[in-house]
VOROPA-152162 format. One record per residue (C-alpha): chain; x, y, z; residue in one letter. Coordinates in pm, 1 decimal. Layout:
! residues N
chain,xx,yy,zz,res
A,X,Y,Z,A
...
END
This chain:
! residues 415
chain,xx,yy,zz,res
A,-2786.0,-5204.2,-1338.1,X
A,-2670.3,-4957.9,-1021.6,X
A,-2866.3,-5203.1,-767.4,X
A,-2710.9,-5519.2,-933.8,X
A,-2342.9,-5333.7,-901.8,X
A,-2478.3,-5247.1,-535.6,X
A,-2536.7,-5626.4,-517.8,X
A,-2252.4,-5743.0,-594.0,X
A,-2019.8,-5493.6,-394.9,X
A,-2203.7,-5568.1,-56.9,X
A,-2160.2,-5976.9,-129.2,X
A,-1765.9,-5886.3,-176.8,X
A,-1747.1,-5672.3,132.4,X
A,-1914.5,-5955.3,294.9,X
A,-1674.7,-6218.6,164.6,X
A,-1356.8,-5973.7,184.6,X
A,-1424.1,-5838.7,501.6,X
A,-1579.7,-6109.4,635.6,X
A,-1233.7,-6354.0,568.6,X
A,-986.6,-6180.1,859.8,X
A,-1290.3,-6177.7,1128.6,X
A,-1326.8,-6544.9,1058.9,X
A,-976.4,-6635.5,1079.3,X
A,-953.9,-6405.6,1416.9,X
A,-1258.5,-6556.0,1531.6,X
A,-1166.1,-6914.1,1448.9,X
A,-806.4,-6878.9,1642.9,X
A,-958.4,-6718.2,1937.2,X
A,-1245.8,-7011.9,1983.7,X
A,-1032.8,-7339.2,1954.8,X
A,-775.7,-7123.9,2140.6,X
A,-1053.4,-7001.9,2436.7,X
A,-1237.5,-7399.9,2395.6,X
A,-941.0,-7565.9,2457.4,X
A,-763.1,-7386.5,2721.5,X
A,-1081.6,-7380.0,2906.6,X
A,-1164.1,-7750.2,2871.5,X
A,-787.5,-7851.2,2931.9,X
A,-827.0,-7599.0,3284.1,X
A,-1212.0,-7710.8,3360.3,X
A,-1076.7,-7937.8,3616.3,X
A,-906.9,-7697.5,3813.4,X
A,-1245.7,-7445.6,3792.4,X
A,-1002.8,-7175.8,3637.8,X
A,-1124.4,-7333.0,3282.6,X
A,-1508.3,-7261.5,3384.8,X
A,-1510.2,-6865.5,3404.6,X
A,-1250.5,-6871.3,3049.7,X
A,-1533.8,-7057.7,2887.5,X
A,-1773.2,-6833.8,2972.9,X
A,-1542.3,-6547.7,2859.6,X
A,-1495.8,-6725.0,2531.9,X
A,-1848.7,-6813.4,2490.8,X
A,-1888.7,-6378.0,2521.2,X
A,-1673.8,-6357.4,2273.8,X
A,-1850.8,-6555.0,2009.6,X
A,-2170.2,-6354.7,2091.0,X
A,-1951.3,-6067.1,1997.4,X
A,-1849.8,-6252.2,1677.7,X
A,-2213.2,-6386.1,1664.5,X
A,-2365.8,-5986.5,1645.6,X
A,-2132.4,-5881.6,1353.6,X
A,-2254.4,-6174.0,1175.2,X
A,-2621.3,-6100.2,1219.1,X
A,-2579.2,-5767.2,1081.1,X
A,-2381.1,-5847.3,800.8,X
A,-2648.8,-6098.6,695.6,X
A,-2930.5,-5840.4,688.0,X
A,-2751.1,-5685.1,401.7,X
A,-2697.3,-6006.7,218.9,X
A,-3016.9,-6218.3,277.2,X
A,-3198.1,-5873.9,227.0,X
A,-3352.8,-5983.0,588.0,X
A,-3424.6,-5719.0,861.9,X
A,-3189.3,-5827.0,1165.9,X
A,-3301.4,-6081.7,1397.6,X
A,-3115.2,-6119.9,1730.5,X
A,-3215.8,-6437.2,1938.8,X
A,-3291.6,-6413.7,2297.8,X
A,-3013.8,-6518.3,2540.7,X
A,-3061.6,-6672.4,2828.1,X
A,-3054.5,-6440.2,3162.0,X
A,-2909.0,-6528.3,3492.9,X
A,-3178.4,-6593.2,3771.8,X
A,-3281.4,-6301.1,3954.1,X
A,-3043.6,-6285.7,4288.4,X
A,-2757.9,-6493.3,4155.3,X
A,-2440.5,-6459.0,4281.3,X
A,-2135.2,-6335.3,4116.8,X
A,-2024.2,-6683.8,3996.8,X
A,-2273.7,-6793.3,3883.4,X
A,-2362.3,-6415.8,3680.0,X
A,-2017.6,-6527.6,3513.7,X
A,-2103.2,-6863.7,3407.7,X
A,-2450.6,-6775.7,3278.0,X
A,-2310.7,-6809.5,2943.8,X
A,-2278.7,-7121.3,2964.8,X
A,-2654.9,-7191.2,3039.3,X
A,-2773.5,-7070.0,2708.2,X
A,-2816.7,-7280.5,2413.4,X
A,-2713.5,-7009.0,2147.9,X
A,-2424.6,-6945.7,2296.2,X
A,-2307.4,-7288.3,2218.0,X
A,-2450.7,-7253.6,1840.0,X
A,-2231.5,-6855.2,1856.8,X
A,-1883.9,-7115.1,1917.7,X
A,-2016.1,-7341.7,1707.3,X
A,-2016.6,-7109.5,1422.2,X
A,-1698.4,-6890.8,1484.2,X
A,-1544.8,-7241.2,1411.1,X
A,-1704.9,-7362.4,1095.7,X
A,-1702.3,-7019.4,953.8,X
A,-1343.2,-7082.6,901.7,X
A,-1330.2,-7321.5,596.2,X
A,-1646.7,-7126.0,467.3,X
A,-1461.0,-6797.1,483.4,X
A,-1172.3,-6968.8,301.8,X
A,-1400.4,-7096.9,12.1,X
A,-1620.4,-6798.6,-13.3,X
A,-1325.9,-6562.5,-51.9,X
A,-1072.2,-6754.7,-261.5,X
A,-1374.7,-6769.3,-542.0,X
A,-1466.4,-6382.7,-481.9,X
A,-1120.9,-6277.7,-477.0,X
A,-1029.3,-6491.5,-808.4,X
A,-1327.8,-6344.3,-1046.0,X
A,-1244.0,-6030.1,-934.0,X
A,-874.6,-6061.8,-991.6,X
A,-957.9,-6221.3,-1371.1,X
A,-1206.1,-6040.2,-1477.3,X
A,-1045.5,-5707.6,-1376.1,X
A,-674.3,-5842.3,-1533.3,X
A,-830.4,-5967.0,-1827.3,X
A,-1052.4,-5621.4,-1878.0,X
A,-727.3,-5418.1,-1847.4,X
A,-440.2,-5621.1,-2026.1,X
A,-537.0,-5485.7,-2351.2,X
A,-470.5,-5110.0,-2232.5,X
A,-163.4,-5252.3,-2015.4,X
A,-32.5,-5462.3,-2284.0,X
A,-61.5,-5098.3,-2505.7,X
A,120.3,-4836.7,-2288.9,X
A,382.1,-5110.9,-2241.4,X
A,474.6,-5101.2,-2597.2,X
A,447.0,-4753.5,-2594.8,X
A,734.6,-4701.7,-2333.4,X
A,1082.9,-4557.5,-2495.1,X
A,1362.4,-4803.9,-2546.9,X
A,1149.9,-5077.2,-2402.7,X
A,1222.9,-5394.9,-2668.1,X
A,1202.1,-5704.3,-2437.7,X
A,920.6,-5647.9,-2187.4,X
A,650.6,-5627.9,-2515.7,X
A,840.2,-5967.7,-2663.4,X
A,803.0,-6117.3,-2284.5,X
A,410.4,-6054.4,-2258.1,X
A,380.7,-6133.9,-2615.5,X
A,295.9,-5813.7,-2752.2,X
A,476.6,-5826.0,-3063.3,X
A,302.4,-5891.4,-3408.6,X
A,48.3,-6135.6,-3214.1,X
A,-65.2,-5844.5,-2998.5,X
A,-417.5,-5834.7,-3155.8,X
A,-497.7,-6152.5,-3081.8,X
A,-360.5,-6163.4,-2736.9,X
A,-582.9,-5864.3,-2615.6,X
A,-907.7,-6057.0,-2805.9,X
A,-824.3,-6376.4,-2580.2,X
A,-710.5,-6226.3,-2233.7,X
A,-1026.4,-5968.0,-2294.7,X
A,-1271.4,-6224.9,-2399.9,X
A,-1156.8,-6419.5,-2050.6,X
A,-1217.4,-6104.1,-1825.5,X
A,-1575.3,-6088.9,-2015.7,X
A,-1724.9,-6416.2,-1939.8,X
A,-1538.0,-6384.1,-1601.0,X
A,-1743.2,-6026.7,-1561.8,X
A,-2079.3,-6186.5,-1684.3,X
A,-1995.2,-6488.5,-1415.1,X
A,-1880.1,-6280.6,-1115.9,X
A,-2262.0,-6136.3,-995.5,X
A,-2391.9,-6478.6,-981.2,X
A,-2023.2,-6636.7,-851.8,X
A,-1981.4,-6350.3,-590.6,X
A,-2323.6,-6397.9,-488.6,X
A,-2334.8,-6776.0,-486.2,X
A,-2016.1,-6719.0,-238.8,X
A,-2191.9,-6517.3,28.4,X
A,-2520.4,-6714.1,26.9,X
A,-2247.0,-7006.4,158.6,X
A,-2161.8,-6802.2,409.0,X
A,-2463.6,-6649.9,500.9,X
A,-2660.7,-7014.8,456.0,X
A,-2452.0,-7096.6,769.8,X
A,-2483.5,-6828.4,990.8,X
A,-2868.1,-6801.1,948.4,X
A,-2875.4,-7133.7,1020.4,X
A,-2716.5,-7139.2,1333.6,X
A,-2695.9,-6786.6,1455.8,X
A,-3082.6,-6665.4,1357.5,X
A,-3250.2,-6980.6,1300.9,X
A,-3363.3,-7117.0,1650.2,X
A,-3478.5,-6712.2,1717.8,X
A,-3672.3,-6734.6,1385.4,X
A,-3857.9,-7034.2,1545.7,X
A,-3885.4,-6893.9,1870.8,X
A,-4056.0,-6600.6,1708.9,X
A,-4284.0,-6799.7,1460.6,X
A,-4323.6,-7013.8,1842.2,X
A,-4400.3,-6680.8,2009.6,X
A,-4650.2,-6576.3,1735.9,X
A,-4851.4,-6880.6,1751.1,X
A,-4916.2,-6850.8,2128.8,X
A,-4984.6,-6522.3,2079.4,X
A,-5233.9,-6599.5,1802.6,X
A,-5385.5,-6900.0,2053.3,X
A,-5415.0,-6587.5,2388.4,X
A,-5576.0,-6411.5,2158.4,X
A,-5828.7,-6669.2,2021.9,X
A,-5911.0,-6774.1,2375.4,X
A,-5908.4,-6362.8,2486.3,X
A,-6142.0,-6320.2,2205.4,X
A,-6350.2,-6566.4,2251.5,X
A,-6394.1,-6516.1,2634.5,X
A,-6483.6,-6187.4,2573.8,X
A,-6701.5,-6271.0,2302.1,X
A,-6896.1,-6502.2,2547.5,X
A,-6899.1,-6269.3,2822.2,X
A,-7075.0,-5962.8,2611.6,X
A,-7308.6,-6243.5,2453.1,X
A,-7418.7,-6339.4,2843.5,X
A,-7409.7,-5976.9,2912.8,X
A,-7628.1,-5878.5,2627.7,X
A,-7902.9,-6180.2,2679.1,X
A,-7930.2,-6094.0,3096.2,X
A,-7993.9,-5737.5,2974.1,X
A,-8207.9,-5791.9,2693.9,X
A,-8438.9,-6132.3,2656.9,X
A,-8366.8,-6263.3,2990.5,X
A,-8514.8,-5989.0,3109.0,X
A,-8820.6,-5983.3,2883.8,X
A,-8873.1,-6361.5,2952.2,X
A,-8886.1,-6232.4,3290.4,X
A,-9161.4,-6015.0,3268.5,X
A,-9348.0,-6225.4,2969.6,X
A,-9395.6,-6477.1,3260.6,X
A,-9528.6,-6231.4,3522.2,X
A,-9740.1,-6107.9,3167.5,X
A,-9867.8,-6485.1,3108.7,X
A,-9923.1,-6535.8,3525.7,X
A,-10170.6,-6187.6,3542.2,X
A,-10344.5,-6324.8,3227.8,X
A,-10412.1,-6632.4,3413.8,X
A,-10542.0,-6508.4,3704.9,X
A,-10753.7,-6244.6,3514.2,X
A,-10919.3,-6517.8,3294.1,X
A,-11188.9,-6578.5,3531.6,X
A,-11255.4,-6266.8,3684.8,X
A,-11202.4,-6007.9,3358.9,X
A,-11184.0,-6208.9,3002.7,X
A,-11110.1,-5863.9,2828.8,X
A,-10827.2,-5718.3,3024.4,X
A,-10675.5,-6094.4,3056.5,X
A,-10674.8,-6085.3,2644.1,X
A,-10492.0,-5733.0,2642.8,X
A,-10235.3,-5867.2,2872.8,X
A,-10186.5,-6194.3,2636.8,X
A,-10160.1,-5933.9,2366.6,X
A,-9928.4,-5728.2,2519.1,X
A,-9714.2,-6055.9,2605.8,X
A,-9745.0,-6181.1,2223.6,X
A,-9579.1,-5831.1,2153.3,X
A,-9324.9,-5866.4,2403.9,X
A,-9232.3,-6226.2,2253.6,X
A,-9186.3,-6090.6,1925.0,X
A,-8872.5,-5833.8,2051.3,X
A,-8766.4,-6087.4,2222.6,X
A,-8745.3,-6332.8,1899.8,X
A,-8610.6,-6040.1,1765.1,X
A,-8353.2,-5983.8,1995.4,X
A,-8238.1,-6316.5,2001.0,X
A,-8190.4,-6324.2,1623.9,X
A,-8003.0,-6011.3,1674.5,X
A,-7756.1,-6146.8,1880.8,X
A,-7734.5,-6489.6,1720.5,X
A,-7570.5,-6294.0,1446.7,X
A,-7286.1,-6244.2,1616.0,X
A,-7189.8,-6581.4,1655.1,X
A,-7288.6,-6764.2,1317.5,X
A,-7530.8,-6669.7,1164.7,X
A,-7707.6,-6984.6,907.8,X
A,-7698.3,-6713.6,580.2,X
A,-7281.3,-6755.4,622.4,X
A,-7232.1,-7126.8,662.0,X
A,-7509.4,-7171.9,380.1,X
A,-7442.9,-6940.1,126.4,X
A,-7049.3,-6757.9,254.2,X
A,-6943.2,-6436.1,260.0,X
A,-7100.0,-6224.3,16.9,X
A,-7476.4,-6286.3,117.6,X
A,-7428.3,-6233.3,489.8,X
A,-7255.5,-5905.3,424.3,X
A,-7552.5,-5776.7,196.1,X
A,-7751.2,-5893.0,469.2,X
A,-7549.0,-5726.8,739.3,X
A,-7469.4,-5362.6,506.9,X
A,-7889.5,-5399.2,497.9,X
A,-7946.3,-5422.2,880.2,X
A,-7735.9,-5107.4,936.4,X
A,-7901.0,-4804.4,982.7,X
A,-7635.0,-4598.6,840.8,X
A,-7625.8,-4605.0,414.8,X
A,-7369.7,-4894.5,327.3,X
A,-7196.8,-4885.7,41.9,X
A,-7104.5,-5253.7,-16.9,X
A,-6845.9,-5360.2,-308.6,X
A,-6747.1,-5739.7,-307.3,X
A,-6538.3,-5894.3,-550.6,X
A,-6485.8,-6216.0,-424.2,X
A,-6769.4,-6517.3,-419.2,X
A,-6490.8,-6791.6,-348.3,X
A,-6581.2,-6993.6,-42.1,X
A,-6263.6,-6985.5,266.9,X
A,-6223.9,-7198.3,579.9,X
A,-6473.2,-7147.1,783.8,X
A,-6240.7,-6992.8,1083.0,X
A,-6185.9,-6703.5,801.9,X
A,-6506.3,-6623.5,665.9,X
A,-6634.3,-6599.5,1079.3,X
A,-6319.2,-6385.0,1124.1,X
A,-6411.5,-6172.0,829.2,X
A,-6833.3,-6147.2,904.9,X
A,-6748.2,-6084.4,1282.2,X
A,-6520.8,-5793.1,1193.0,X
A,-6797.4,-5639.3,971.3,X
A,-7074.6,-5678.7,1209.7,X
A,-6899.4,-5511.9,1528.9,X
A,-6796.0,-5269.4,1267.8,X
A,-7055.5,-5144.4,1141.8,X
A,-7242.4,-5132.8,1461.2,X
A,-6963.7,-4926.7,1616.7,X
A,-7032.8,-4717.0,1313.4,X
A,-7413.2,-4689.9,1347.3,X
A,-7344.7,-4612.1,1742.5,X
A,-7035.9,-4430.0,1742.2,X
A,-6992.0,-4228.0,1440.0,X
A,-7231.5,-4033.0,1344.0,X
A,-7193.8,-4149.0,943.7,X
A,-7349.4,-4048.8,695.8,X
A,-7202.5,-4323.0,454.8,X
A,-7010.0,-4622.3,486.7,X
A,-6797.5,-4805.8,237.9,X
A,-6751.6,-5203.1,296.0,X
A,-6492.9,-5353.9,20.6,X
A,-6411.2,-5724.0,42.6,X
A,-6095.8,-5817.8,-189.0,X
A,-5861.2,-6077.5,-242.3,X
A,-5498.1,-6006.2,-368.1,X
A,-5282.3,-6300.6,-382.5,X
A,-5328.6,-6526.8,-69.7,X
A,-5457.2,-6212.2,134.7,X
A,-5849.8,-6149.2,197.8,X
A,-5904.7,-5818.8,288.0,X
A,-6157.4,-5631.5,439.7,X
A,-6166.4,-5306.5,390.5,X
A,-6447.8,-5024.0,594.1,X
A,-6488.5,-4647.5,589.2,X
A,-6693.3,-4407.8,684.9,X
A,-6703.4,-3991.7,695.7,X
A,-6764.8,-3979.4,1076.9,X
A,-6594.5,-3821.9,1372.3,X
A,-6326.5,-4089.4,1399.7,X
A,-6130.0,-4150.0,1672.4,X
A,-6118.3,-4523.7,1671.2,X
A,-5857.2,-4694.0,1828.6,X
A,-5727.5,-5021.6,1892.2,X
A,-5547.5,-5008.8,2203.7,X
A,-5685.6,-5231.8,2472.9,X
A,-5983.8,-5111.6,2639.6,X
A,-6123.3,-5032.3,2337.7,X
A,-6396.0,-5200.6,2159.1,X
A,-6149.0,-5237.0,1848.6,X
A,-5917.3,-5444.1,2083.3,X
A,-6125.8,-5734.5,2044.4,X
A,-6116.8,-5736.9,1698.0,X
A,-5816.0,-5726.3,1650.9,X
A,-5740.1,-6028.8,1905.6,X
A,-6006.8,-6228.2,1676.6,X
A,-5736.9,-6156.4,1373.4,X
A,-5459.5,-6261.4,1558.6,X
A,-5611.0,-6604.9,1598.9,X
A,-5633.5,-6687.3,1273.2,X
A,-5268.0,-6473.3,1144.6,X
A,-5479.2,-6199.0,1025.1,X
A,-5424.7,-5825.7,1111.4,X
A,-5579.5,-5529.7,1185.2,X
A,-5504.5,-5179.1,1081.8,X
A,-5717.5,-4812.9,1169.4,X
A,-5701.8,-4479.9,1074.1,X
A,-5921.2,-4298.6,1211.6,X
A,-5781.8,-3959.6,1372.0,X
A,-6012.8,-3652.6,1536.3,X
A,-6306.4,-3574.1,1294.1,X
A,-6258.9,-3815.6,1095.1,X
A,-6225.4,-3980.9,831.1,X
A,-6210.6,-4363.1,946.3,X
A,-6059.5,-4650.9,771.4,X
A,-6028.9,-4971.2,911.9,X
A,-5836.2,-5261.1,703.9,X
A,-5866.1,-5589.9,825.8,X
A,-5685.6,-5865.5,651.7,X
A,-5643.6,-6257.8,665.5,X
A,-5415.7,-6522.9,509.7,X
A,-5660.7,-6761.9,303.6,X
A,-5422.9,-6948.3,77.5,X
END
């Protein structure tokens, strides 16, 4: 009841207070528009223009904040156009006139006006009804009550049909009660329909623009890096190997003729060394897709990764749905560098891996009882993780402060 009442007193401010700023607003634009156009010719109108345009932004900013309390929407400002580094005076001035929003801020000081009107004729008539019909019982009583007053009752009726007077005009100021939350509201949401439309709605898609190429930097960021630890990792490790398994093969070769027995340990010794490097390779094949996740998804390949880990996993999934296949990589590629930053870094001596879905959310959740200090700034192995979430809307959260304990959250749209 108290946050409906809150409700419906921040929609009236809105529409009461809102009324008089529109009307100001409204004569100031067509006033500043036209005198500027009519004087455009003459340059004097350029520079008023400008000013005017300045003083819808003005108009423009009230707005905004007004419609964070009635769309229950934090405050979104959209980015205005700057002038060019090094510009001159003049054309600092007339900068305004460059921007696109600041067209949209005129644009809306002057078709506010008639929504203003509407908006607070209907707020301003429940109130008035509802409140007059409420009351005129107790006002039609005290009348009659007054000393040597004999017309006045007669006038508003209050003589022997006084009963059924106060039912009516209190029955009215019910139903007009009961309608004035959803009448009240209905008349800011017309107001506040237009200004989000034109005063946050090209910076809502200029964010949702500026999210998506940040999503795409970080796919590509990821992925570069991704490649550039996978060709780091194969020159250290089976390039390397292949490197000396063909000096291995070449001394066997030349040690066939002249000493059968040490040119079979050395083929032994190579057979070994293929092995790790098989080994190896599988190892780092992982990383990038490994066959058990396309065939079978997401809850075999993280048994098989909580397995591999040399530090005690405590795995809990309770989800077997199949997802796109972007998520399910997302998902297995945050476990794996996880837990191997855990098995390196931590010095565990238990991990927890949860995988959950609530709603259209998958989420990953890993902890362990090490020394923490995990971070996600860049620089930091967590860094790229948190790019490879980015490129497919997900996000990453850590806690993890000095001695622990760490908790890292990762979670990814799959609706």
């Amino acid at each position: 009841m108290r946050s409906l009442m809150r409700r419906v007193l921040l929609d009236t401010r809105y529409t009461l207070v809102g009324f008089p700023t529109a009307v100001i607003g409204f004569v100031l634009m067509v006033a500043g528009f036209s005198a500027g156009v009519g004087t455009a010719v003459v340059w004097i109108g350029v520079p008023l223009l400008a000013g005017t345009l300045m003083v819808a932004r003005g108009f423009a900013d009230a707005e905004r904040g007004w419609l964070s309390d009635v769309l229950k929407r934090p405050p979104v400002r959209p980015r205005y156009k700057p002038a060019p580094p090094g510009a001159g005076r003049f054309r600092r001035l007339i900068n305004p006139l460059t921007s696109g929003q600041s067209w949209l801020d005129l644009l809306h000081a002057i078709l506010n006006f008639p929504f203003a009107i509407l908006s607070f004729v209907l707020t301003i008539v429940f109130w008035a009804i509802a409140l007059a019909g409420l009351t005129w019982p107790l006002y039609g009583f005290i009348t009659m009550r007054i000393p040597g007053n004999t017309e006045l009752p007669e006038v508003l009726g209050l003589g022997d049909g006084y009963l059924v007077n106060a039912v009516f005009h209190g029955s009215i100021g019910l139903v007009f009660t009961l309608l004035l939350p959803i009448t009240v509201r209905g008349a800011a949401l017309i107001r506040a329909g237009l200004g989000r439309a034109l005063l946050t709605g090209v910076a809502e898609l200029q964010e949702r623009i500026d999210d998506l190429a940040e999503g795409r930097a970080a796919a590509v960021s990821a992925e570069a890096n991704a490649l550039r630890k996978l060709e780091r990792d194969i020159h250290d490790g089976p390039q390397q190997r292949l490197v000396s398994l063909a000096m291995e093969l070449s001394r066997a070769q030349r040690q066939l003729a002249k000493d059968p027995e040490a040119a079979q340990a050395t083929i032994k010794s190579a057979i070994t060394a293929t092995r790790e490097t098989l080994d190896e390779l599988r190892a780092l094949s992982r990383g990038i897709a490994p066959p058990i996740l396309s065939d079978r998804g997401l809850a075999p390949a993280l048994a098989a990764l909580a397995g591999r880990c040399t530090v005690p996993v405590d795995l809990d999934v309770q989800t077997v749905e199949r997802y796109q296949a972007a998520v399910e990589n997302a998902i297995y590629f945050v476990c794996a560098e996880t837990l191997t930053n855990v098995a390196k870094h931590s010095r565990a001596t238990i991990c927890t891996v949860q995988l959950q879905r609530i709603g259209d959310v998958l989420m990953l959740t890993i902890g362990d009882d090490g020394v923490g200090g995990a971070h996600v700034a860049k620089g930091h192995g967590l860094a790229g993780l948190a790019d490879r979430l980015r490129a497919v809307d997900g996000e990453l959260t850590v806690q993890s402060p000095d001695g622990g304990p760490t908790l890292i959250v990762a979670e990814v749209p799959c609706g």
